[in-house]
N, C-alpha and C positions, 0 to 999 in steps of 0.2 A: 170420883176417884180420890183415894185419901195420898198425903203427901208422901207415905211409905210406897204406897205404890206406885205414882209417878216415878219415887225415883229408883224403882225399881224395873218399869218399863225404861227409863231413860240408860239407867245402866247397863240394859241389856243390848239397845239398838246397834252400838260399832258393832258387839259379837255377829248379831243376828245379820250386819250390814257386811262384816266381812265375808259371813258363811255367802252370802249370797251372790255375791262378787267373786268369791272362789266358784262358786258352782256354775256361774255364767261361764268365768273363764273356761273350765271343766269341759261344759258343754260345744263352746265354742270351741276349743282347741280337739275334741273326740268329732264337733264335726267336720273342722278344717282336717282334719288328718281323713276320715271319710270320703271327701271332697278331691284329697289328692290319692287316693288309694283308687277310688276310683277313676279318676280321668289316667293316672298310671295303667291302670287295666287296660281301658281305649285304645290308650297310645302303645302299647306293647303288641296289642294283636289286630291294630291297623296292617291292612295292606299295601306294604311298601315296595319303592320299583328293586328292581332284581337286578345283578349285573347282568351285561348284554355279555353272551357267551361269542354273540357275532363279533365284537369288538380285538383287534388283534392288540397284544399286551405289546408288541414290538414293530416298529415303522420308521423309516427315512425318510425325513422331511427336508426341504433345499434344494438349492444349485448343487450339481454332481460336484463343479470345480470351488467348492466353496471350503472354508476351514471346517474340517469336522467338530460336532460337540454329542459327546455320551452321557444323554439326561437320561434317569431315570427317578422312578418316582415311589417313592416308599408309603405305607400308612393304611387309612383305610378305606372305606366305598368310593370316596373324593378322589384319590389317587388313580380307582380306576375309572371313574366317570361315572359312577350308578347314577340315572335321571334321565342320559341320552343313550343315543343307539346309532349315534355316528362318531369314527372316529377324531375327525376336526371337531366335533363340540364338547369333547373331554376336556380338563384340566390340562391334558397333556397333549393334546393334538394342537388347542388352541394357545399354548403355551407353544409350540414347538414353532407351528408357522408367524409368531412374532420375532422368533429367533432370525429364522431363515427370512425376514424383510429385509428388503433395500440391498444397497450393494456392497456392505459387510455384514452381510446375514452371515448366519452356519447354514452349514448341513449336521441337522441334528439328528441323532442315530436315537431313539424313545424307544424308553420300556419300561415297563411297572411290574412291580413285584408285592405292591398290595393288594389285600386281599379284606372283601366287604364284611363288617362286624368288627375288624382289628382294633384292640387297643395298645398301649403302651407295652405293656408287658409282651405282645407278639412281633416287637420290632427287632428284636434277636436273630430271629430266624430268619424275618425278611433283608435283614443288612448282610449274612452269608450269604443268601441266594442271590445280592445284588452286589455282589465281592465276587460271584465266579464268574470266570471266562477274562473278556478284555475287562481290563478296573475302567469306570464311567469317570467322566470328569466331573460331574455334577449331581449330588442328590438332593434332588426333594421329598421332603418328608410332611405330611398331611396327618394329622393324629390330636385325637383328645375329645373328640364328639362322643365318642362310646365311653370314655372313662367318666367325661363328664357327666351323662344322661347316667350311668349306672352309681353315681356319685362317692367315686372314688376319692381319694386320699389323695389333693394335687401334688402333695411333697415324695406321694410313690410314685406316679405316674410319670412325673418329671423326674424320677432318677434313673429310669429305665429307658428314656427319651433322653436324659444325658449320654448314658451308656452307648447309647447308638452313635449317638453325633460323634460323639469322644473313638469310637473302634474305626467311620470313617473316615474322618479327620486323622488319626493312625494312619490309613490306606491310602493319603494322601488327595481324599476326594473333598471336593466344598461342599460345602452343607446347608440347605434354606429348610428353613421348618418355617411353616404356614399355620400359627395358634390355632388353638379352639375356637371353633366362630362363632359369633353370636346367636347362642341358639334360644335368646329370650326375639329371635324371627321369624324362627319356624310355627309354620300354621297347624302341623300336623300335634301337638301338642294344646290342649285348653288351659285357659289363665283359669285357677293361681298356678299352676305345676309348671307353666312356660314358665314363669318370672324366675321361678324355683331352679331350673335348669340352666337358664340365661344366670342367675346369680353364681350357680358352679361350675359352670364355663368359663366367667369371666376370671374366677377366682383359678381354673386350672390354665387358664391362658401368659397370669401371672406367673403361677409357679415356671410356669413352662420356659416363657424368655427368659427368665434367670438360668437356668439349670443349662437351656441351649446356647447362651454367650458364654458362662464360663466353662463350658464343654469344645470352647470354638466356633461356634455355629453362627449363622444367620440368622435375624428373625425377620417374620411378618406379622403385626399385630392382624389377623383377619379381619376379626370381630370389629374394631375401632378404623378399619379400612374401609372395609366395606360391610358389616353393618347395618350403619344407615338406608342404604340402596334398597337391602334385602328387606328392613324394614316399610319400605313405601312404597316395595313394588311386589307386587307377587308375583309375577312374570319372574322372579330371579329364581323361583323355587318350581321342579316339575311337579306330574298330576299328584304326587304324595302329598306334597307341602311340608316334606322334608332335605329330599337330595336337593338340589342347586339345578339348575334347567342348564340350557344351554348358555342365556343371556348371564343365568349365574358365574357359571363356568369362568364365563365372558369376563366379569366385572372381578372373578377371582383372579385368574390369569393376569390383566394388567395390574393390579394390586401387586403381584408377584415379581411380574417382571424385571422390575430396577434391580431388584436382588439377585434374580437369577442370572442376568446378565453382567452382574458386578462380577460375580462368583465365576460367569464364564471365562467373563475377562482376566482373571486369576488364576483360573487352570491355562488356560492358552501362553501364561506366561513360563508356566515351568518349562 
């Protein structure tokens, strides 16, 4: 080879090296997106647990002669329990009978007004329908899993999740919001698309405590609560390996409760 053409091979090499490096990347990126298109398929038309229609949305838990408290519980399939089929292994049964322990329990009058699929934007309708009748002293709100998995915009999801807190804080009710959980723990999803999910979760979990403290509210980081747990035990997730089992519930509920019961202790004083 004469020295024109050396340095004509040599001149060519970065172009030729970059074409190639683009088209790796190319391919790599058309099959990471494959990758997740498909295991998104999977996970969309997995069969997941259903809400228990057996499960009553309203119950008294407590001593008869005890200080009453009107929890109820806002948001989505978590609020109603989807995963169990009893009412003590709900979020809100086993939330309730922490309330009513020992001998300044409540008698806690539970009801839930969420409804399984909801996200942010459906918590309008559900803070009317838990504004009529007697006003509750305490709401909890459960929300951000479906905003997240559908990879919503965290700065709309929390404004709409502001709005809520902000009309029952208005109503004079305290308010716990329970974040978006970690859902880079759910089994029902395959890595990479979990990591993907768990990254917008974590990110709407943020937006979330912002927009819920200056809206008034409570928070609970779920995800950095508990988490962990959910991560190393599968037992915290039913037969989907999405909803939360009982033992979840479980590990939700006390997560919860310092708040809830700060918040009771706050309505009891008015």
């Amino acid at each position: 080879m004469n020295e024109r053409s050396e340095r004509g091979v040599t001149a060519g090499l970065p172009g030729r090296l970059g074409r190639a490096a683009a088209l790796s990347l190319l391919a790599g990126t058309v099959g990471g997106a494959a990758v997740l298109a498909g295991e998104a398929f999977v996970a969309r038309h997995r069969r997941y647990a259903e809400p228990e229609l057996g499960l009553a949305l309203r119950a008294t838990i407590g001593r008869a002669d005890a200080a009453p408290l009107r929890l109820v519980l806002l948001g989505d399939s978590s609020a109603l329990g989807v995963g169990v089929d009893r009412l003590e292994d709900t979020i809100g049964g086993q939330l309730a009978n922490l309330l009513a322990e020992g001998p300044t329990g409540r008698r806690v009058h539970l009801s839930s007004v969420g409804v399984s699929g909801s996200r942010s934007t459906d918590l309008a309708t559900q803070v009317a329908r838990a504004l009529l009748g007697e006003r509750p002293d305490v709401a909890l709100i459960l929300i951000g899993a479906n905003d997240a998995t559908g990879l919503r915009r965290p700065a709309d999801a929390s404004a709409y999740l502001a709005a809520a807190v902000h009309r029952l804080r208005e109503a004079r009710v305290e308010v716990v919001v329970g974040t978006c959980p970690d859902l880079g723990a759910v089994r029902a999803i395959a890595p990479p698309l979990r990591q993907l999910v768990g990254w917008s979760g974590r990110r709407m979990a943020r937006a979330q405590t912002t927009a819920v403290l200056e809206a008034g509210g409570a928070v609970v980081d779920l995800a950095t609560e508990t988490g962990p747990v959910f991560r190393a035990d599968a037992g915290t997730l039913c037969h989907d390996g999405f909803h939360p089992s009982a033992d979840g519930y479980r590990v939700w509920a006390h997560a919860l409760l310092p708040a809830v019961a700060a918040a009771a202790a706050v309505a009891s004083r008015r």
